[in-house]
N, C-alpha and C positions, 0 to 999 in steps of 0.2 A: 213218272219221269222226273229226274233229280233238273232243278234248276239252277243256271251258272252263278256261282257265288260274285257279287258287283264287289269290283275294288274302286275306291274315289281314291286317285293320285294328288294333292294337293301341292302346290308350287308356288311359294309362298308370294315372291318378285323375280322377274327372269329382267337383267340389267343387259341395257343394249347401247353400245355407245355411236351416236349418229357423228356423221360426217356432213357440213352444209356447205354448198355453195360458197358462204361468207369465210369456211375455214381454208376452203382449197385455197381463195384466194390471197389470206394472209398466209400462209404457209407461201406461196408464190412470190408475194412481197417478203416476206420474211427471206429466201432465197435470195433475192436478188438485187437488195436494199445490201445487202451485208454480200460484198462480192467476194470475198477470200474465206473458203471452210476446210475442214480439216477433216479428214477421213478416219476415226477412231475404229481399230481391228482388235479382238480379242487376240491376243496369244502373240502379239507384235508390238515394240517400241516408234516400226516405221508409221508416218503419217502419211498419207496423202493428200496429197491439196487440190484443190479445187478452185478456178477463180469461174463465176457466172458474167456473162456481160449483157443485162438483161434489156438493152438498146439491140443488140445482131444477134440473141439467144447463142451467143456462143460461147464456148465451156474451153479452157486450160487446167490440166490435169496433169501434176506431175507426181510421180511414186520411186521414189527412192533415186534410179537414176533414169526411168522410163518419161517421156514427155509424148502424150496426147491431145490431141485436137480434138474439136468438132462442136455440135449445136447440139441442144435442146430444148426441149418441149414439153409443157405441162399437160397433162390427162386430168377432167375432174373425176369425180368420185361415180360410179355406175349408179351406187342408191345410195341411202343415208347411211348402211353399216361398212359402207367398203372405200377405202382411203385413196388420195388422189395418187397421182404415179408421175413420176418424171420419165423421160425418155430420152437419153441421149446417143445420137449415132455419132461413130469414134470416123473423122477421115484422116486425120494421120498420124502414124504409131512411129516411134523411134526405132522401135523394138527391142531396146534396153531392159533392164531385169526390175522388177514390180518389186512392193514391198513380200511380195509371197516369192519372189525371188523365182518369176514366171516373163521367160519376155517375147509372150505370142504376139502376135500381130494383130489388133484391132479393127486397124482401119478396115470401114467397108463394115462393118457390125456395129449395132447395137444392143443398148442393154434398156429397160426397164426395172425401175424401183417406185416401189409404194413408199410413200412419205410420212411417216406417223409422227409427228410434231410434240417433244415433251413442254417443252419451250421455245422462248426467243433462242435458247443457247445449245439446242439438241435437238434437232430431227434425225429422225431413225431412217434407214434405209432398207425395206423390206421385203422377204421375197414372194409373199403373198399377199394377199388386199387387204384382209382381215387383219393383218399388223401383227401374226401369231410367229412368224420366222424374224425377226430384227435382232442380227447380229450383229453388224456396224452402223457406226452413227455419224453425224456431223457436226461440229463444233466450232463458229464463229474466229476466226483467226484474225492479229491486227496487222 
């Protein structure tokens, strides 16, 4: 009887980037130290803005000529490779036309974003934990 030929896989370093407690929370302070950001979209000139007011966790959101309300709330991170998450539920919508030139009605919904931090001057907004969907970002406004 033939015996199975042994392969050894070798792997030389497998790179993990952790998430701590200490980052959620400057990502958090970073948020809300700096109350005016700007919503950077691929494929668009329009910005969005954002004001935090991190005394009543409440959020001002306006997009082109849409204006949003509502609070948010920080998620930290489930383990060390998965990114903290902001949560904001919208309670009042204009209903005016977004920078996507969209003017559904919000309020009464929320949305959830993972927060991948490049810097003081960019966190990513993303649609999974793991930081591998970030298509828009946010960008410090004066």
């Amino acid at each position: 009887m033939m015996q199975p030929k042994k392969v050894w896989i070798y792997f030389p370093f497998l790179l993990f980037s952790t998430i701590t407690v200490a980052e959620t929370l400057s990502i958090e302070k970073n948020l809300s130290s700096t109350q005016k950001w700007g919503l950077v979209q691929s494929g668009t000139a329009c910005i969005e803005h954002y004001r935090f007011k991190p005394t009543t966790n409440e959020v001002f959101i306006s997009s082109n000529q849409e204006i949003v309300t509502g609070t948010y709330h920080f998620i930290e991170a489930g383990n060390h490779f998965e990114l903290p998450a902001i949560v904001i539920s919208f309670e009042t919508d204009n209903q005016k036309a977004d920078c996507a030139n969209n003017a559904t009605n919000q309020a009464g919904t929320s949305t959830t974003n993972f927060l991948k931090r490049v810097s003081d001057k960019k966190i990513f907004f993303c649609n999974d934990s793991l930081g591998k969907q970030c298509s828009v970002y946010l960008v410090p406004e004066k």
